[in-house]
Residue, then its C-alpha position, 0 to 999 in steps of 0.5 A: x654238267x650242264x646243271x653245274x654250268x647253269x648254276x655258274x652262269x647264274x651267279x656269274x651273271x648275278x654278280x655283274x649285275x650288283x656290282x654296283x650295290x656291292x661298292x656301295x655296300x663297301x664304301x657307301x653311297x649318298x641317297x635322298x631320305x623320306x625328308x628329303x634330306x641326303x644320307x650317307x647308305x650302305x646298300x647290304x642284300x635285305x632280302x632274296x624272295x626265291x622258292x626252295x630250288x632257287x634257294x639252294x642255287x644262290x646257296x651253293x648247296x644241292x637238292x635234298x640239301x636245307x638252304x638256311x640250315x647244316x640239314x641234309x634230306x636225312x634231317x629235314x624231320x627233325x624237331x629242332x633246328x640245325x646250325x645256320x648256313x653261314x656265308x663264313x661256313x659255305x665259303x669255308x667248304x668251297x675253299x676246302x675242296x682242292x680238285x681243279x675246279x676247271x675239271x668240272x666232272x671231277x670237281x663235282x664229285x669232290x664236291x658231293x661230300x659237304x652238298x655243294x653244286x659245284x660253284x666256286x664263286x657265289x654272287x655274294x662272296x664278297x657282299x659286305x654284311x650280306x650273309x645268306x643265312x639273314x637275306x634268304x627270308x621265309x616265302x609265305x606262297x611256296x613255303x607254307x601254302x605250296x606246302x600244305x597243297x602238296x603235302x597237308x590236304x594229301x594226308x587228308x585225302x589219304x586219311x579220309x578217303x577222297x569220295x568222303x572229303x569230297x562229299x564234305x566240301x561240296x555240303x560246305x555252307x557257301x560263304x561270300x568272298x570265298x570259293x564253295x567246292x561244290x564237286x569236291x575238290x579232288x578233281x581240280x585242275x588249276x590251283x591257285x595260291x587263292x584257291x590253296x587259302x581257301x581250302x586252308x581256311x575248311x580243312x581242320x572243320x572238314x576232317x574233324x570226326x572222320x580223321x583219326x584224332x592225331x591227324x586232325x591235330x597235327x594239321x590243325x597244328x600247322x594250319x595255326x602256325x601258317x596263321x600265326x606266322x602271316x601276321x604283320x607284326x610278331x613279338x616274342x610272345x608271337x615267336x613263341x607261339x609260332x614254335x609252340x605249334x611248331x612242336x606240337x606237329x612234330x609230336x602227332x606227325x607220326x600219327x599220320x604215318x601210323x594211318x597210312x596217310x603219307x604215301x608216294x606217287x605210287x600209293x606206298x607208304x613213307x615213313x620219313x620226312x624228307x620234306x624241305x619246307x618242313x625244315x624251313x618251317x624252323x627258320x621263321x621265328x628265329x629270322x623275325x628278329x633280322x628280317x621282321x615279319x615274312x609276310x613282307x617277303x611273299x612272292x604274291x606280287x611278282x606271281x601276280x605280275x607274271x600274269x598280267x605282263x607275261x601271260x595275259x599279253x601272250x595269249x594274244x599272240x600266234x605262239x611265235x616270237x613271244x618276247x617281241x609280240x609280249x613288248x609291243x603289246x605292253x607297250x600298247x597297253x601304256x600307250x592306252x592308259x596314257x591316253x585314258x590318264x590325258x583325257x580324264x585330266x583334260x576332261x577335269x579341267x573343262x568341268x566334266x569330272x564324273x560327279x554322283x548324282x544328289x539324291x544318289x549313292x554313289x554307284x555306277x549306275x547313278x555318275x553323272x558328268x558336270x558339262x557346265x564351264x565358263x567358256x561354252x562358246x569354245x571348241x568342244x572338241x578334244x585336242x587329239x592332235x596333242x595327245x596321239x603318238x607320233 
């Protein structure tokens, strides 16, 4: 119940939030172009970047459930696609359910038959032209190489034997600008989406020969279709190619069940594909023409800027009072790069920009500072007093 609750807070929270995008949806909003020129805007939901739990939440739908799709988890190795998960058909099912909603453990039970969480009104029900089969785009970071970190390199070390594949990268020719696994890369502790890249970019060369041939095919099969579907533009050849690849790994998938390389947590082989991000895989082709290329929608930016505006600021902290610590450390740091941005332009405007050296290249070593200026009888002191916070 308290998951249900949970789920309820969100979307009742979400729904405050954009109720202002939502009238604009509705009756349209004056908003200044590129040109400058005043335009009339109906402010619809593009895009909703969340990974596979988070979808399943704004969807309305439980775990083990496809967010863009009619699958449950008994479908997710299918080779074709289901019908989208539509606003009209959630909707329709939320309104089928006759128990009292405000009987929340009874309300949930009926609600197990079509796979709903038991939320009564989603944030979206009422979004003019915002469906959430169009807004709920393919995420590169968690859809693809989350994917082949938790699953595609499992079957590879299964298929291979971890002393052997780890014997394999560690005599990787070392390639400038990306990482050597020189102790293997069963022992790693920290992954990155980084890091995950990069061993995609190996993995294909370093199995090839000791992976039974149908598993070497069908992960080359999906390491072509997550290059593929990163381009930044994609026709309909693209489209085709991304499901042509697409259908070749769920022709030779079996052969990875066949060499006992997917297995549990506890060692025993599984001879399903309840995978979630398998059956999401489906949905980037036909969600090109809607909503362009997904690598547009990679959750990389955000990842990176809970880094440095929550993390970083957090380490210098005593482990106490983290959001008050983690504000005035932001707030010193722009404080500093205020500061910085002041003094360059006044040093530009005195003549001491850093300009490289003549018989130089251009590099760090060589950047010398211009100090002549026309009024060298004034204070050359800088004008703290003007720049200091009060």
């Amino acid at each position: 119940m308290q998951t249900l609750l949970v789920d309820q807070l969100y979307h009742d929270s979400v729904a405050f939030v954009v109720e202002p995008l939502k009238i604009a949806a509705c009756i349209g909003i004056m908003l200044s172009d590129l040109a400058g020129n005043s335009q009339c805007c109906f402010t619809l939901l593009a895009s909703c970047i969340v990974d596979t739990p988070e979808a399943c939440t704004i969807t309305c739908v439980r775990g083990k459930t496809s967010p863009t799709t009619l699958a449950n988890y008994t479908h997710f190795g299918d080779p074709l696609r289901h019908p989208p998960r539509t606003k009209a058909t959630t909707l329709a099912s939320i309104a089928a359910v006759e128990t009292d909603p405000n009987d929340l453990q009874a309300y949930f039970k009926a609600c197990a038959k079509d796979r709903l969480n038991s939320v009564q009104k989603p944030f979206w029900d009422n979004w003019e032209r915002s469906d959430p089969a169009n807004f709920l785009t393919p995420e590169p970071l968690h859809h693809w190489h989350r994917e082949f970190y938790d699953h595609d390199i499992r079957w590879c070390m299964n298929a291979v034997g971890n002393a052997e594949i780890d014997f394999r990268f560690s005599i990787m020719q070392p390639i400038t600008g990306q990482r050597h696994f020189a102790k293997g890369i069963t022992t790693l502790k920290q992954v990155t989406g980084r890091v995950q890249r990069d061993l995609q970019r190996y993995i294909v060369g370093v199995i090839a020969g000791a992976a039974p041939a149908g598993v070497v095919r069908a992960i080359r099969a999906l390491m072509d279709f997550h290059y593929l579907a990163q381009a930044p533009i994609i026709n309909d050849d693209g489209c085709k190619a991304i499901q042509h690849v697409l259908s070749e790994f769920h022709c030779y998938k079996q052969s990875i069940i066949a060499a006992g390389a997917r297995c549990g947590e506890s060692g025993n082989v599984l001879e399903h594909w309840q995978i979630p991000k398998l059956k999401l895989m489906q949905s980037i082709a036909p969600s090109i023409p809607d909503s362009s290329p997904a690598i547009q929608w990679t959750a990389d930016t955000m990842e990176r800027a809970h880094i440095d505006l929550i993390k970083d600021p957090a380490s210098s902290t005593n482990n106490r009072e983290y959001e008050a610590q983690i504000c005035r450390a932001l707030d010193r740091l722009e404080k500093c790069w205020g500061f910085e941005l002041a003094t360059r332009i006044w040093e530009w405007e005195r003549g001491m920009a850093p300009t490289a050296a003549a018989n130089g290249d251009g590099s760090d070593d060589e950047i010398v500072y211009n100090t002549d200026s026309e009024d060298d009888d004034t204070d050359s002191g800088l004008p703290l007093d003007g720049l200091t916070d009060n």
